[in-house]
C-alpha positions in Angstrom: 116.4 100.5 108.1 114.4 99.7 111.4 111.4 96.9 111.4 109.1 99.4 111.6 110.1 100.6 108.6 109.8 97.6 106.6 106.9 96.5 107.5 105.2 99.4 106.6 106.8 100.2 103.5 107.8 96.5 102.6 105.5 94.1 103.5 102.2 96.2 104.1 101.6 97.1 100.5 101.6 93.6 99.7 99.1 92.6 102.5 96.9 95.3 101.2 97.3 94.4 97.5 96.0 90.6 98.8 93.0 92.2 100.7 92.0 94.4 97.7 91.9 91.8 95.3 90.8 89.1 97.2 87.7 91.2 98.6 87.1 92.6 95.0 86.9 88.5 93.9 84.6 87.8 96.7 82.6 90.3 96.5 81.8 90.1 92.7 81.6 86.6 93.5 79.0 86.1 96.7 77.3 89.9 96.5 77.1 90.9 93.0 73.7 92.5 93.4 75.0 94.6 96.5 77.7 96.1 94.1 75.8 99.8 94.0 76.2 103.5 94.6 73.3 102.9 97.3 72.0 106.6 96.1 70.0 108.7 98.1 69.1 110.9 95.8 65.2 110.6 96.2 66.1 111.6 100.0 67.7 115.4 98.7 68.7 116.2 95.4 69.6 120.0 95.4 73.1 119.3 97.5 73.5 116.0 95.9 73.5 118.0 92.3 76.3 120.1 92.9 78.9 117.4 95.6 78.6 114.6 93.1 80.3 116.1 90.0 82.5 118.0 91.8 83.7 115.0 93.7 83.8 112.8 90.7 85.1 114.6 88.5 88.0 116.0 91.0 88.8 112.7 92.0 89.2 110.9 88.3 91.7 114.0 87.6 93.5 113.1 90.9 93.7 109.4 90.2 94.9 110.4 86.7 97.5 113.0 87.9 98.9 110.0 90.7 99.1 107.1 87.7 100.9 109.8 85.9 103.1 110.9 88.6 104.0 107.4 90.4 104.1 105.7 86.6 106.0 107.6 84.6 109.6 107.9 85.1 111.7 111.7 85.5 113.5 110.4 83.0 110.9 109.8 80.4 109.6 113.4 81.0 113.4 115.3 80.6 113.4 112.4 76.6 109.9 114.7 76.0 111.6 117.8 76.8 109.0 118.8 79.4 111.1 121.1 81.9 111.2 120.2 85.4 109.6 123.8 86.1 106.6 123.3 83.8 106.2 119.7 85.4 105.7 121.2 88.4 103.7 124.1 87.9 101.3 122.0 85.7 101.4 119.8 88.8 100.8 122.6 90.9 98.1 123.6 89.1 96.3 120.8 87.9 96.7 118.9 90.9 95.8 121.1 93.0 92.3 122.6 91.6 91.4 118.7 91.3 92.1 117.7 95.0 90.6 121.1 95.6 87.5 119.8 93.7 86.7 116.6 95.1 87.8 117.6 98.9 85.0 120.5 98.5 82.4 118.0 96.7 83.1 115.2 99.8 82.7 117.9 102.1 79.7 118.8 101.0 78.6 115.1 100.7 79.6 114.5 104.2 77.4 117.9 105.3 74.4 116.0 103.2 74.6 113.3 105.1 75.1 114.3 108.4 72.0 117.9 107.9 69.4 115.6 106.1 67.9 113.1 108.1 66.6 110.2 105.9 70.2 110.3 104.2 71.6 110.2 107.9 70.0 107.4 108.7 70.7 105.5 105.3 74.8 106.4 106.3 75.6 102.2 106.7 78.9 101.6 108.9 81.1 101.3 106.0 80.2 105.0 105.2 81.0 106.3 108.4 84.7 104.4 108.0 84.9 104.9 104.7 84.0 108.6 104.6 86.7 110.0 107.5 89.5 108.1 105.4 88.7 109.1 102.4 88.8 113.0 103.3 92.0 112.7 105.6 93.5 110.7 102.3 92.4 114.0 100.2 93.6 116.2 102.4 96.4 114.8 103.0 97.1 114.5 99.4 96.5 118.3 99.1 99.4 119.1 101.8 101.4 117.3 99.9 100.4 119.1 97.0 100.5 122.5 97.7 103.2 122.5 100.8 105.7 119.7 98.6 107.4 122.7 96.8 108.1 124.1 100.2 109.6 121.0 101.8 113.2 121.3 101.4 113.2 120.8 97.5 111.8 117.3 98.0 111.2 115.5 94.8 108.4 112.8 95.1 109.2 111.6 91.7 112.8 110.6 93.0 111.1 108.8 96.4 107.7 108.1 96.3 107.8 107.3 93.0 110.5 105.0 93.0 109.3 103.4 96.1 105.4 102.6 94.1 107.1 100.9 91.0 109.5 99.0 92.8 106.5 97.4 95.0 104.9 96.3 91.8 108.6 95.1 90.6 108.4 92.8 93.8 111.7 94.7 95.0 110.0 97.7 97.2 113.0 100.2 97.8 112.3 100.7 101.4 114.6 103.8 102.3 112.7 105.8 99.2 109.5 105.9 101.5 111.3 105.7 104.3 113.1 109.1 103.6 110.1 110.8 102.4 108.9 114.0 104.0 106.3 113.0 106.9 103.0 114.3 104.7 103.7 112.0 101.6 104.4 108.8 104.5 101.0 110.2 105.8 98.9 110.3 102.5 100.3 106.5 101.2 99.5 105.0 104.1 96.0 106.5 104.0 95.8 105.6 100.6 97.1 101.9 101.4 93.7 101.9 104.3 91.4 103.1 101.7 92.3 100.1 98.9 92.1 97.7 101.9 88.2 98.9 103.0 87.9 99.7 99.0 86.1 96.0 98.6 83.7 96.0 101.4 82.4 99.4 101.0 80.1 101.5 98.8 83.8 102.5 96.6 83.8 98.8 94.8 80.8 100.5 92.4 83.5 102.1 90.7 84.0 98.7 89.0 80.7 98.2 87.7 80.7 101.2 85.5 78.3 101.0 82.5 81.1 101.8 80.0 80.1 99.1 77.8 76.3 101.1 77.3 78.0 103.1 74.4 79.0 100.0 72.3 76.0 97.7 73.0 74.0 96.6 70.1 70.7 98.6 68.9 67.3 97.2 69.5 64.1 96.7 67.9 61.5 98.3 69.5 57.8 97.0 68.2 54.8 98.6 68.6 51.1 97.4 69.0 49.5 100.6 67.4 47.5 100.3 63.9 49.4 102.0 60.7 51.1 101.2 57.6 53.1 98.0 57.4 51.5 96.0 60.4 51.0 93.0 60.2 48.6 91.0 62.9 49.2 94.3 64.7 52.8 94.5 64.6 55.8 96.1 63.1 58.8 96.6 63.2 61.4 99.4 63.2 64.3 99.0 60.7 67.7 98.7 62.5 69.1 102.0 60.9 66.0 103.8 62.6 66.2 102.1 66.1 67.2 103.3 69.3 69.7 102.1 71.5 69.5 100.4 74.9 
């Protein structure tokens, strides 16, 4: 193993892992309020209505496909009785349509913003850093995708894979990444640059999701109108009839 090596596949995961979660901290902590999606949607909407979901929705599949594919053992898959064929096709498949997605929703995202010009000029610097890493990431991850089955046989799941969990075991197996085809080297280290601007970009909204909207408790609306049941102009709506939030 040479320096270069281990450095990038030893000791920079662990530098970016600091940055991520140390710049998620401060930022939640000093510029809560500045934790938004910055939409331009009142700028141009017809575009924006077709490259969002696409891009959304293709990327949560891809981030679910990798957690599946980095997390979960060969071994675990071959106790299920899933076939190493089917594994891949559905891979293959899957995968693929999903990177597909959200690399044709960010393109047209990143045509949006560089034809209209009031969304142009509300592109911040983070967007133009942010935006070129994030496509090279997806395309990146599509090579390795759709041209994996024709490089030599490799098997992430036996390299890459290995090499992910044994970062997070505090062990990182060095020669799995370092043996790894050139396109999977190329799409984790572009992966490693986007957690490490993830923080001080547009991308930390992802963490202030509304999920808890579903679950929050009803309220009583109240209105000033005359009818029955008022009282000095008031009344209410029974909790089995009101709304939600």
């Amino acid at each position: 193993m040479s320096h270069v090596q281990v450095a990038l596949w030893g000791v920079l995961p662990y530098m970016v892992l600091v940055l991520f979660v140390g710049g998620t901290v401060w930022r939640f902590r000093y510029d809560r309020f500045g934790i938004t999606t910055r939409s331009t949607q009142l700028h141009e909407s017809r575009l924006l209505r077709i490259a969002s979901p696409l891009f959304h929705f293709g990327l949560f599949f891809v981030i679910a496909g990798h957690a599946a594919g980095l997390l979960i053992p060969e071994s675990w898959t071959e106790r299920a009785h899933v076939s190493e064929s089917f594994y891949r096709l559905n891979a293959l498949a899957v995968g693929g349509a999903a990177g597909l997605a959200a690399a044709v929703g960010l393109g047209l995202l990143i045509w949006r913003r560089v034809r209209v010009r009031a969304v142009r000029r509300a592109t911040r610097r983070d967007d133009r850093v942010v935006y070129p890493v994030l496509a090279a990431a997806l395309l990146a991850g599509l090579a390795a995708t759709l041209l994996g089955p024709a490089s030599g046989g490799y098997d992430y799941r036996l390299g890459v894979s290995v090499w992910f969990r044994s970062v997070f075991a505090l062990a990182p197996d060095v020669p799995a990444m370092a043996d790894a085809p050139f396109v999977f080297q190329a799409h984790a280290l572009l992966g490693m640059a986007l957690f490490a601007l993830w923080p001080f970009s547009r991308l930390v909204h992802a963490f202030a999701a509304p999920l808890g909207y579903a679950v929050r408790p009803y309220v009583v609306y109240r209105s000033r109108g005359a009818g029955s049941g008022t009282r000095g102009g008031h009344w209410s709506v029974p909790p089995s009839s009101a709304g939600r939030r």
